[in-house]
N, C-alpha and C positions, 0 to 999 in steps of 0.2 A: 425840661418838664415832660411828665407822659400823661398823656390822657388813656384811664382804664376804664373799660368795661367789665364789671363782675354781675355773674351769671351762675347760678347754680341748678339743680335736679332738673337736668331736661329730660330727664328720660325719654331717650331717643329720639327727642323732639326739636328739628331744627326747621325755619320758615325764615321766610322774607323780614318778617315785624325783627327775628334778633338780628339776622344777618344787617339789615340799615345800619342797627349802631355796630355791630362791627368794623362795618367799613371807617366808622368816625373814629375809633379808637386807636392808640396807637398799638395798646397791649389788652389781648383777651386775657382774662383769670377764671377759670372754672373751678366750683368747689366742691365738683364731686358731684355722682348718682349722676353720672353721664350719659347710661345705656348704652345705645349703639354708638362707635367711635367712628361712625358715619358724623356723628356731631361734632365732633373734634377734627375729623380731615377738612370737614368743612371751613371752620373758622380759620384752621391753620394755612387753607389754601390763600387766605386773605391777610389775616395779622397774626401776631408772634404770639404763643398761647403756653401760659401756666393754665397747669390742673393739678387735682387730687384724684382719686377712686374712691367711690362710696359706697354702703355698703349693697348697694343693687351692681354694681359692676362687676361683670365677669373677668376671668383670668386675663384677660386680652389686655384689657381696660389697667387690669393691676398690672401686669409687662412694663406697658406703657408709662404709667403714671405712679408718683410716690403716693403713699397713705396722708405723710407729712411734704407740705413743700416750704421750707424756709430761705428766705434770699433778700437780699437788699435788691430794692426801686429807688434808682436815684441814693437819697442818704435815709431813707427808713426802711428799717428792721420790717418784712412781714412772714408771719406764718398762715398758710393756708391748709387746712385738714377738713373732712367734709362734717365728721359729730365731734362739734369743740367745745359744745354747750354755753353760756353765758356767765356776764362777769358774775361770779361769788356762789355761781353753780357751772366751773368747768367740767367739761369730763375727767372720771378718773385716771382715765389714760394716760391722758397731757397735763394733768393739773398738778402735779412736780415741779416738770419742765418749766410752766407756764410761770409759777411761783416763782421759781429761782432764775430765767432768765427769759425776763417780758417781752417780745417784740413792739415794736411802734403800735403795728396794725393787726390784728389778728382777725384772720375771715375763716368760716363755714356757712355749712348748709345745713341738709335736712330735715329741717322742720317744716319749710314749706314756709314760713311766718319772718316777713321781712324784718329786721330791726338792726335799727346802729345803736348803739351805745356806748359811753364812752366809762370803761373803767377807773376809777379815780384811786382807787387802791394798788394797781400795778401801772398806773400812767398810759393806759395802753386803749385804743379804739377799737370796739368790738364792732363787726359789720356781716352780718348775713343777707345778704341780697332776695332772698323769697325763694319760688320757683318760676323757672322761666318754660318749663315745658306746660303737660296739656294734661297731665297724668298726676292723680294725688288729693286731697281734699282740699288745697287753695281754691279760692274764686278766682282770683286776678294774678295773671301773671306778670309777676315781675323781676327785676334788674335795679343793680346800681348802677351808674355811671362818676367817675371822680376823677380828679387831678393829682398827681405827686410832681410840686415840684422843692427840687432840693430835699428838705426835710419839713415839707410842707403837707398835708392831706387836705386839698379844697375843692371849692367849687363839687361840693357832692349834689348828686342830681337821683332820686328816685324815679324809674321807669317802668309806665306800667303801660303793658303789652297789649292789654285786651282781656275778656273774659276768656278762659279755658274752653 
């Protein structure tokens, strides 16, 4: 079993409030619109960290991080990309791929606008965690927190940070 913490658009925003659930996590997932990768040494000085780059990231940020990150947690499929868009309006980019071979769990960001949903046309779990930074037109900052075990996706828990 892993317990995750997904985290998206900090732009270059890291404090105390994300780093606590850090520590509780076993695996960080960033989805992109990182900013400074002062945010990401961060986390990684602490737990093991998947990211994407989005599109405020600079060349440093792209080096570092894939556009797409696809990989098995335990026994499910996830892909992480930071504009995935939502089930029945993917992006054009991925919405090929996405049709023809579904992941379990599919996460992005950038909207800023928290939401899980579960696709019933590709069997697959959309999940955009919000923003966790301080920068962008959300009010409240937030985060997911969930569980994978086996081929399980549970115990999801919505975290919300504070006003911006």
């Amino acid at each position: 079993m892993k317990k995750i913490l997904l985290l998206s658009d900090t732009h270059s925003h890291i404090d105390e409030k994300i780093l606590k659930y850090v520590r509780l996590a076993d695996e960080v997932w960033h989805a992109g619109d990182i900013g400074n990768l002062e945010v990401t040494d961060e986390i990684q000085k602490i737990k093991p960290l998947r990211a994407v780059y989005g599109n405020i990231d600079d060349d440093k940020a792209r080096m570092e991080f894939p556009l797409n990150n696809r990989f098995f947690c335990e026994k499910v499929d996830v892909w992480i990309t930071h504009i995935g868009g939502y089930p029945g309006k993917y992006n054009q980019i991925i919405r090929e791929e996405i049709y023809q071979n579904p992941p379990k769990l599919f996460i992005c960001g950038h909207s800023h606008i928290l939401k899980v949903q579960f696709d019933k046309k590709l069997n697959l779990l959309h999940m955009n965690p919000g923003a966790a930074g301080i920068h962008g037109f959300h009010q409240v900052r937030t985060m997911l927190r969930f569980e994978i075990d086996n081929d399980k996706i549970q115990n999801l828990e919505v975290i919300e940070i504070g006003k911006k």
